[in-house]
C-alpha positions as a Markdown table, in Angstrom:
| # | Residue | x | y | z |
|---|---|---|---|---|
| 1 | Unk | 16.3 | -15.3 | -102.9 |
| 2 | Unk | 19.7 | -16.0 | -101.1 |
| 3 | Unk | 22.1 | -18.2 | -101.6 |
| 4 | Unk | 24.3 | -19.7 | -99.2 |
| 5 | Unk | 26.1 | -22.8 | -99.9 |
| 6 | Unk | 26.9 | -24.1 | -96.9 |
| 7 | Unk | 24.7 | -27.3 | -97.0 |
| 8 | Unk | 26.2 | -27.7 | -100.9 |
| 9 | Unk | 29.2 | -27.8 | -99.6 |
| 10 | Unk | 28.8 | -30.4 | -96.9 |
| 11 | Unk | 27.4 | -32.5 | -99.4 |
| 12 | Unk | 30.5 | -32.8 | -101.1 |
| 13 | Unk | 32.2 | -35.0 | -98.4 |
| 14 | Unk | 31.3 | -37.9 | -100.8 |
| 15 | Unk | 33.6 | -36.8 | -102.9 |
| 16 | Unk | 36.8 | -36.9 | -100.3 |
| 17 | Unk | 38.4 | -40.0 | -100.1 |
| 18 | Unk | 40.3 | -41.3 | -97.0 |
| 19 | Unk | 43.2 | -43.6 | -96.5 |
| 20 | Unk | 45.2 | -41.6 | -99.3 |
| 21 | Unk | 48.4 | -43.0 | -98.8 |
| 22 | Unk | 46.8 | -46.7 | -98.4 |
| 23 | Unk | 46.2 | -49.6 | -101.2 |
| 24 | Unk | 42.5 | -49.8 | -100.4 |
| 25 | Unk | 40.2 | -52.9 | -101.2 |
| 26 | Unk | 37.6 | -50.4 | -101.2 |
| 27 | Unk | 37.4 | -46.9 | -101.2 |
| 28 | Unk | 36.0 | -45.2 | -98.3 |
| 29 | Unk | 35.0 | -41.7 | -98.3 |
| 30 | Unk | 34.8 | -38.8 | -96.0 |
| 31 | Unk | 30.5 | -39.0 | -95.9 |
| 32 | Unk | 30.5 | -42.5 | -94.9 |
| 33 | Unk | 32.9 | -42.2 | -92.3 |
| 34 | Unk | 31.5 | -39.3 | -90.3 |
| 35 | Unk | 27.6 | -41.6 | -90.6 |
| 36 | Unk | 29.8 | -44.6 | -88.6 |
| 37 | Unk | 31.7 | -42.1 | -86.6 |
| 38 | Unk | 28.2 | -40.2 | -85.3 |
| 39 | Unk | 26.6 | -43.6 | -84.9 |
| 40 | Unk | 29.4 | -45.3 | -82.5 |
| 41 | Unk | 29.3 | -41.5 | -80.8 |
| 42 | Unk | 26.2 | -42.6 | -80.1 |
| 43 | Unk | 26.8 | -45.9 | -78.7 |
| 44 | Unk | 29.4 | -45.4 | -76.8 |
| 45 | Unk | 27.5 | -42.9 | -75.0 |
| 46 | Unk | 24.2 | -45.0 | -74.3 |
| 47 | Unk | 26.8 | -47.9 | -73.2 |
| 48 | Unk | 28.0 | -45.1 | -71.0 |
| 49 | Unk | 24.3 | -44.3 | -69.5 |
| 50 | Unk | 23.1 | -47.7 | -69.5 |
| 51 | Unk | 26.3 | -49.4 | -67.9 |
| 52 | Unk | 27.9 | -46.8 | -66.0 |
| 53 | Unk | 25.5 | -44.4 | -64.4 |
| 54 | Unk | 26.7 | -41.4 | -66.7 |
| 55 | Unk | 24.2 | -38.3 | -67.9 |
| 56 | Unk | 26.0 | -37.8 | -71.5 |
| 57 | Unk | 24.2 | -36.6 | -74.6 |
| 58 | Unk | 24.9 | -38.9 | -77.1 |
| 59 | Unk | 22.7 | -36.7 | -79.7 |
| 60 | Unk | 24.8 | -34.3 | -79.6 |
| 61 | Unk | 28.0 | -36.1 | -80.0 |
| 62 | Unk | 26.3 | -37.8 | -83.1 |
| 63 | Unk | 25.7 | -34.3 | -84.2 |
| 64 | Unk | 29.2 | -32.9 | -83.7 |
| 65 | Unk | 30.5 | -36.5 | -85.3 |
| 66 | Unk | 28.3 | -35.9 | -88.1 |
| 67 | Unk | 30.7 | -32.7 | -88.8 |
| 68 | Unk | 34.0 | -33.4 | -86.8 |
| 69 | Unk | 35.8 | -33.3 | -90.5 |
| 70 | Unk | 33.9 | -31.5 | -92.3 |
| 71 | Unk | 36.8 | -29.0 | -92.7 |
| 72 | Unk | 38.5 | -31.6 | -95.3 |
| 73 | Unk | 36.4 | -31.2 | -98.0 |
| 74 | Unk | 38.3 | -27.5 | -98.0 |
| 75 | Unk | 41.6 | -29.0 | -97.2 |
| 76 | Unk | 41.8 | -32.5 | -97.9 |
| 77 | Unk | 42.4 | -35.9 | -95.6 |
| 78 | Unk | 45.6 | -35.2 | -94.8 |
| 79 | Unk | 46.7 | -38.3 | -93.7 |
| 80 | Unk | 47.8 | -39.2 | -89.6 |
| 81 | Unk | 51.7 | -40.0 | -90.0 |
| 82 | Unk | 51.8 | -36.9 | -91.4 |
| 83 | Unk | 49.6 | -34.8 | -89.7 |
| 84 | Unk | 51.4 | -36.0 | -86.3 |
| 85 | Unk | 54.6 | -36.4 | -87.8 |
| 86 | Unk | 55.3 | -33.1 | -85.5 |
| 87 | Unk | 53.9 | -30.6 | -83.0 |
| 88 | Unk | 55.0 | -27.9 | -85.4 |
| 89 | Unk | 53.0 | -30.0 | -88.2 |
| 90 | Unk | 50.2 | -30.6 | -86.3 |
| 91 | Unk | 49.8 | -27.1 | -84.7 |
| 92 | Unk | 50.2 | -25.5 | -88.2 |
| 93 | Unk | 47.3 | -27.9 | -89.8 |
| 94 | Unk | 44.7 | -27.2 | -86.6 |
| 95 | Unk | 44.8 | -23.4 | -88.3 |
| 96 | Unk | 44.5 | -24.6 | -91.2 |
| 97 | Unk | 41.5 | -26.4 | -89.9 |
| 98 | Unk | 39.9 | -23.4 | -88.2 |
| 99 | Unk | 40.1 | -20.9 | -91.4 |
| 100 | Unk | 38.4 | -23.8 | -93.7 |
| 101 | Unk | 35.7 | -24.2 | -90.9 |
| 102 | Unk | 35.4 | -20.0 | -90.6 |
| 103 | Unk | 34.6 | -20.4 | -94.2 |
| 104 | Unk | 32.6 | -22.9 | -94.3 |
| 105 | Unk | 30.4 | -21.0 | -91.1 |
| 106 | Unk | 30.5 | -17.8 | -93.2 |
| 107 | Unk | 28.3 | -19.4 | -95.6 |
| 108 | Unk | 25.3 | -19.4 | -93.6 |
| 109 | Unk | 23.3 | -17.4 | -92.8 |
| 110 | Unk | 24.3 | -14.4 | -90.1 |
| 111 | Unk | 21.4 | -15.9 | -87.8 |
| 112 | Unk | 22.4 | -19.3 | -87.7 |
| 113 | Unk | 26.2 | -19.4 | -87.7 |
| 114 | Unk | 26.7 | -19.1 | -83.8 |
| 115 | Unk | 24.7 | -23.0 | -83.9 |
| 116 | Unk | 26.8 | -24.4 | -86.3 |
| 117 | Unk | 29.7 | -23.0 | -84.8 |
| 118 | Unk | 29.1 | -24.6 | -81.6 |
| 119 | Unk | 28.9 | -27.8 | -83.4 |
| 120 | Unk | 32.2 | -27.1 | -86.0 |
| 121 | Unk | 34.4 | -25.7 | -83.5 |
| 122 | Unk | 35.8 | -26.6 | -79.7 |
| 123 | Unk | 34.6 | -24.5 | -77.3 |
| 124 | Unk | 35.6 | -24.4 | -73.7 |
| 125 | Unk | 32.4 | -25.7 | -72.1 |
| 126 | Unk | 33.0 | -29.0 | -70.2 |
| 127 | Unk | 30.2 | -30.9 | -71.9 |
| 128 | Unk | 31.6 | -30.2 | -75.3 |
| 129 | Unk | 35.2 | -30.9 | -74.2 |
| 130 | Unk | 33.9 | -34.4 | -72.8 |
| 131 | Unk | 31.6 | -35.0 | -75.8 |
| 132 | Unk | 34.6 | -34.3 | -78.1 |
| 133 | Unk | 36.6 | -36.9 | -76.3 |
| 134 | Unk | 33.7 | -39.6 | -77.3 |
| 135 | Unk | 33.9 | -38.2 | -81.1 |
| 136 | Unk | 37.4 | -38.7 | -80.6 |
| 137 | Unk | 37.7 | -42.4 | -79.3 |
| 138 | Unk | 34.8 | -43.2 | -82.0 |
| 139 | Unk | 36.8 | -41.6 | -84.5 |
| 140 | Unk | 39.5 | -44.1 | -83.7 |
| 141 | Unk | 36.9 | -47.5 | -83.9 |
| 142 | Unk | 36.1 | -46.1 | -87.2 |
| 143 | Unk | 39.9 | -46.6 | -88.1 |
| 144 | Unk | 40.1 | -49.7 | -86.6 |
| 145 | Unk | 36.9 | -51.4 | -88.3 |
| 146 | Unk | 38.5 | -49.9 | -91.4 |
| 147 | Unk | 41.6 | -51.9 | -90.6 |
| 148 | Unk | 39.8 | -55.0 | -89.8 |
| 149 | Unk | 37.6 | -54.9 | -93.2 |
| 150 | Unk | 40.3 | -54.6 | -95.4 |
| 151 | Unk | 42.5 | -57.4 | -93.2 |
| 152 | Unk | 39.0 | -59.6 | -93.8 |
| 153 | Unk | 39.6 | -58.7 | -97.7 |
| 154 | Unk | 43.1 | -60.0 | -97.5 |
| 155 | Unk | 44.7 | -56.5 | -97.6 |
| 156 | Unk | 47.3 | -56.8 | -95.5 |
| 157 | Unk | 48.5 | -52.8 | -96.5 |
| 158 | Unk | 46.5 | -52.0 | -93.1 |
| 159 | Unk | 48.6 | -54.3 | -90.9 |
| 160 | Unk | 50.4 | -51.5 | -89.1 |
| 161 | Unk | 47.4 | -49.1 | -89.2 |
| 162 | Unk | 45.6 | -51.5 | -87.1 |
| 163 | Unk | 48.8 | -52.1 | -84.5 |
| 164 | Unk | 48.8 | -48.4 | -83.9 |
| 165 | Unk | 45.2 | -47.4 | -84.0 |
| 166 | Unk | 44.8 | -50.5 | -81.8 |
| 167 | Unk | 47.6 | -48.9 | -79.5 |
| 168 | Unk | 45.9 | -45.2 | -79.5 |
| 169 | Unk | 42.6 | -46.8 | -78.1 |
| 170 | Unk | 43.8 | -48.9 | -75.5 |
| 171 | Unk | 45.2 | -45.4 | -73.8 |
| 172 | Unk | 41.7 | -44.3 | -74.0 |
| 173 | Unk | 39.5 | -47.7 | -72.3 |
| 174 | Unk | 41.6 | -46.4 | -69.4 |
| 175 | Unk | 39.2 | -43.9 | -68.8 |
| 176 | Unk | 36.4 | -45.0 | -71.3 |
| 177 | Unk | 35.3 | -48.4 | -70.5 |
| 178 | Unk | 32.5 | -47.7 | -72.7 |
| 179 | Unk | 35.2 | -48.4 | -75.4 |
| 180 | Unk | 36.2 | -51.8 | -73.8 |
| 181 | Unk | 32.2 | -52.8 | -74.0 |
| 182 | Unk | 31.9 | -51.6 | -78.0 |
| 183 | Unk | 34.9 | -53.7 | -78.9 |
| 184 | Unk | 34.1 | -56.7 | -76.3 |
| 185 | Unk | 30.3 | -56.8 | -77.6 |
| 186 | Unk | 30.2 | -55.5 | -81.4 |
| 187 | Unk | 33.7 | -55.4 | -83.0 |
| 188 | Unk | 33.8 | -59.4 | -83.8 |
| 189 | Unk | 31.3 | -59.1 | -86.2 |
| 190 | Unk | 32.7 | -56.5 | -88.4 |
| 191 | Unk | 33.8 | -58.2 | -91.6 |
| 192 | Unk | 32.0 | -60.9 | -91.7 |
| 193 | Unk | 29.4 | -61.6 | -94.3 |
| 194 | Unk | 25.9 | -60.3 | -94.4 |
| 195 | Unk | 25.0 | -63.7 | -94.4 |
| 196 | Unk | 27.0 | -64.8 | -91.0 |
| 197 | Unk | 25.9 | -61.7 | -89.4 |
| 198 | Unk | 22.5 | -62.3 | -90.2 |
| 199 | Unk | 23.1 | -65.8 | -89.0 |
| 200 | Unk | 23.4 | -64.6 | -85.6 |
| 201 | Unk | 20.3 | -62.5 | -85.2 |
């Protein structure tokens, strides 16, 4: 018997937390992230079909959500101020991203790397690069929900996380109005109680 320990060490995304540099009300980590980031994916891909005549596959970008950081469990959340502090910063981490996601592909199995790779890793084909860009945004409304629970806990240590998060995704509804619609229809209701939401059912 084999063993390859890729799938062991997904699993270990529980175990990365997020938001280092933050006074958290509650502690998110990387496994429950990627689940919300793969499930707005999703949404604002079947708001996209539904609403706006568009052909994207929003099982796929679930998919590549699913693993869009899977990389930090090998190199940690480094955290946005400083990952963009500078383009020499920022190129510097992206290969420190694509050695900790060669490893990770490395252990698989030989016959099923090229799969995951497709789903680890940018590639040039145009469905990928536009599917990436819906990761992307709904990597952003996981941030802000973040923001907006722990402002509904009365953590105000998110205040300016929120301004510029808030800031990031406006530049995107510019050409995703599927992100106007999530935020227009479903962000209201994020931290309220389960008892308000379930209120308005």
């Amino acid at each position: 018997m084999n063993d390859y320990h890729f799938f062991a060490t997904v699993s270990r995304m529980k175990y990365i937390s997020r938001w280092a540099l933050m006074r958290n009300s509650r502690q998110e980590d990387l496994s429950e992230h990627s689940l919300e980031v793969a499930m707005i994916a999703h949404a604002l891909c079947t708001i996209g079909n539904v609403r706006y005549g568009k052909h994207l596959n929003g099982e796929r970008a679930a998919l590549i959500a699913l693993y869009h950081d899977a990389s930090e469990i090998i190199t940690g959340d480094l955290p946005t101020p400083v990952k963009y502090y500078s383009d020499e910063i920022r190129d510097a981490y992206k290969k420190v991203e694509s050695v900790a996601e060669d490893q990770l592909l490395n252990q698989l199995p030989e016959d099923l790397r090229a799969v995951y790779a497709s789903v680890l890793k940018e590639t040039d084909d145009e469905e990928d690069i536009l599917l990436r860009k819906y990761v992307k945004a709904a990597d952003k409304l996981s941030a802000l929900i973040k923001c907006v629970e722990e402002e509904s806990a009365g953590n105000t240590e998110f205040r300016t996380a929120y301004a510029s998060t808030r800031k990031s995704i406006a530049e995107m509804e510019k050409e995703m109005p599927e992100l106007t619609d999530f935020i227009n229809d479903f962000l209201g209701s994020y931290g309220n109680t389960l008892d308000e939401l379930l209120s308005r059912a």
